[in-house]
N, C-alpha and C positions, 0 to 999 in steps of 0.2 A: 504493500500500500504506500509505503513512504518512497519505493521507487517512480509509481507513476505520478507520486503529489511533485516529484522532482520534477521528471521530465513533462509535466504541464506547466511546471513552472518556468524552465526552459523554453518552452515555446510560448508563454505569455510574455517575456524579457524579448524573443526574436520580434514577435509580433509588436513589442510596444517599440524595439530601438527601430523596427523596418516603418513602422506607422510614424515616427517621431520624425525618423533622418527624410523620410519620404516630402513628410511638411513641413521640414526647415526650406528643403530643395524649392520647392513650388512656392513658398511665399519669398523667397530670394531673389535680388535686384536680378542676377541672373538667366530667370525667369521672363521677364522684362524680354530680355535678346528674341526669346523665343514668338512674342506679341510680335518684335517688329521683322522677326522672319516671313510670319505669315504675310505681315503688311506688304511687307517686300515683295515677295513672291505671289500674292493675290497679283499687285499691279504688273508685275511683268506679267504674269499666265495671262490676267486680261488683256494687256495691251497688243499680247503677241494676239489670241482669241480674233483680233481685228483684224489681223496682218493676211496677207496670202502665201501660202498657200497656208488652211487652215483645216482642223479635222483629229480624228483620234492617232492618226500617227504621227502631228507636230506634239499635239498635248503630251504622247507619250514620252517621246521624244526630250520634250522639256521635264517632262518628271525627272528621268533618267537620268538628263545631265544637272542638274540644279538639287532636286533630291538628292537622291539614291549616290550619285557621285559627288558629290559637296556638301550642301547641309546635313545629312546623316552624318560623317565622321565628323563632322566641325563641331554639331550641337552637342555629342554625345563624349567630343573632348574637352568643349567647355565645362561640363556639367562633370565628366568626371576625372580630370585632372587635379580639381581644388575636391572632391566629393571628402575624403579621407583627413587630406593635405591641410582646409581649414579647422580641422576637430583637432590636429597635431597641433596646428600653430596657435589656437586659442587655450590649449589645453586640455576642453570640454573633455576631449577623451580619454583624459584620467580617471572619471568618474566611470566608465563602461569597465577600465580594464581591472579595478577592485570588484565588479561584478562577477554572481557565479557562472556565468559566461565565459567559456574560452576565449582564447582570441581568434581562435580558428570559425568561432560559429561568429564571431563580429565584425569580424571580416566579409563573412558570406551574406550577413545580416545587410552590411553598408551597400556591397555589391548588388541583390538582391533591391532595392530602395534605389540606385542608379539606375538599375536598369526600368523601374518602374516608369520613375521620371524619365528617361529618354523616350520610352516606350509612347507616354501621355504627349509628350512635345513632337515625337515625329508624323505620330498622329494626327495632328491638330497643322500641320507643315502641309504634311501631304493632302488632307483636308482641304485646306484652305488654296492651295494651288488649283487644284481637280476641281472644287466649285468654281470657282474665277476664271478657270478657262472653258469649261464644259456649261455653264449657266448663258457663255454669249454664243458660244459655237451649236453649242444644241448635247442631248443625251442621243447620241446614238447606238445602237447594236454593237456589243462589249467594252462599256466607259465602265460599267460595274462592277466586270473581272478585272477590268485594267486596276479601277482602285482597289480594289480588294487586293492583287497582288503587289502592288506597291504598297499595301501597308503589310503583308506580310514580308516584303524585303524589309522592309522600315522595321520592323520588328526582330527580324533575325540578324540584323545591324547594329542595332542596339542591346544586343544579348553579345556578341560580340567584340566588336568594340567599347564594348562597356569592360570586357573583361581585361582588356588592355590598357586602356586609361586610367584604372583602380588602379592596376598596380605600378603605374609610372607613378600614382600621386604617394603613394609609399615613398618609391626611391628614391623624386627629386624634389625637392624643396620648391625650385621654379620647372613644374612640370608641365605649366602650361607651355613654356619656345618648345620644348620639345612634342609638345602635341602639336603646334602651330609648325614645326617640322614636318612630321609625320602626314597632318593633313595636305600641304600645301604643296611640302617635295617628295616624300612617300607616294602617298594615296595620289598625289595630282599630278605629279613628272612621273615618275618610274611605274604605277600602273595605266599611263596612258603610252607609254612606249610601245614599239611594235614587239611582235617575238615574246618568247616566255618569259623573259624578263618582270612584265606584271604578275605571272603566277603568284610572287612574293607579297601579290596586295589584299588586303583583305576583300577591297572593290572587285577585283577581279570575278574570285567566289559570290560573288551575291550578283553581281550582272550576269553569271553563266546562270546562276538557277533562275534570274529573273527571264535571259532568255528561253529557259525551257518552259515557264508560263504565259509569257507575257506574248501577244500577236503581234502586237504594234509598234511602229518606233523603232530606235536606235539598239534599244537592246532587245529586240527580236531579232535583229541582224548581226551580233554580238561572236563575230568569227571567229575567237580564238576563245569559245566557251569551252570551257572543261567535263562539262556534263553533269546534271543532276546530281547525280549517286557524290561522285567526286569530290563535288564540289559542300554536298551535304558533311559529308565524313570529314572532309577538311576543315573548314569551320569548326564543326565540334570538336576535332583535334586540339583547334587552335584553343579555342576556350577554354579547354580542359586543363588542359598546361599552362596556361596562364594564370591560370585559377587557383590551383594545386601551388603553384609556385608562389604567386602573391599570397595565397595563405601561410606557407612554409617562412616568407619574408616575416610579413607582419606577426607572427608568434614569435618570431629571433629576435625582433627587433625590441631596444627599449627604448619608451617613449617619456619625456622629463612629463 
């Protein structure tokens, strides 16, 4: 009996720091970036909606490159470079690690609440594009798969890339130049290059499985896709070990 009063209590401390870190995140000036994404991106999507040639494979098109390849790894590195890195530098996270809490489940706790938030922002991204371009161009026959699979990329981007940006905010103290790295020369020079060379991108993997759903657009034509399965297995590789490792980090590490 006193094992289960534990482990309920266990998951009432995961449940309250993943609810807690979850709404520190979303009422975070931070947060703010995310309002004026969508602003951003409503006025391009509409403005392009006007333009010619116009239709579900410019809209896709624009998702593809503006989404899925820029603002997914940009938001999800804003959000989770300091995600960790502010509770170090304020101290706050003194208080968790006197808790009966591991640090290995507070770690997966913080993680877990990142990827929440990125999850609710890329949502509300891809949202806010697909209405503003599809409300002037018109709904027609598959805009509903199209969103729906952009936000299932949006989604397995932010399970992802969340699990990478956790654990830079462990290692660097200024870990956002290095996300601001990552997205800009990483993710934006070396997986747009020709040849395998992108393989090394996380973009990569989520354009090849977006091309095995997606009809329309730029990444239905996505030549150097990897394939489903592959590309599935890859990803979760990658997350897995990153995972694993940034736990093994933040248990080693002491925090003043």
């Amino acid at each position: 009996m006193k094992e289960k009063e534990s482990a309920q209590d266990v998951v009432f401390m995961m449940y309250s720091l993943i609810k807690e870190t979850t709404r520190k995140a979303i009422i975070n000036k931070r947060f703010l970036l995310v309002l004026l994404v969508m602003l951003f991106l409503a006025g391009v999507m509409g403005y392009a909606a006007t333009q010619e040639p116009k239709g579900i494979e410019e809209g896709s098109t624009f998702l593809d490159i503006l989404v899925i390849s820029f603002f997914l790894p940009l938001i999800t590195m804003i959000f989770g470079s300091s995600f960790i890195r502010d509770e170090i530098d304020d101290k706050s996270i003194s208080f968790l690690l006197i808790s009966p809490l591991g640090k290995g489940k507070i770690f997966f706790g913080y993680y877990i609440s990142l990827v929440i938030v990125s999850i609710i922002a890329m949502l509300l991204v891809v949202s806010s594009g697909t209405l503003a371009y599809f409300s002037v161009v018109g709904y027609s026959s598959g805009v509903s798969e199209t969103y729906i699979y952009y936000g299932i990329l949006a989604i397995l981007g932010s399970i992802v890339y969340g699990s990478l940006f956790i654990i830079v905010s462990i290692l660097l103290e200024r870990s956002i130049y290095f996300g601001l790295f990552y997205v800009f020369i990483w993710e934006g020079f070396v997986g747009s290059l020709p040849g395998r060379v992108k393989q090394v991108s996380i973009r990569h993997y989520l354009r090849s499985i977006g091309n095995e759903l997606i009809e329309y657009g730029s990444i239905a034509y996505y030549r150097d896709a990897s394939g489903l399965n592959t590309s599935i297995i890859t990803l979760t590789l990658i997350t897995i070990v990153l995972l694993v490792t940034g736990a093994i980090i933040f248990r080693e590490n002491e925090f003043p």
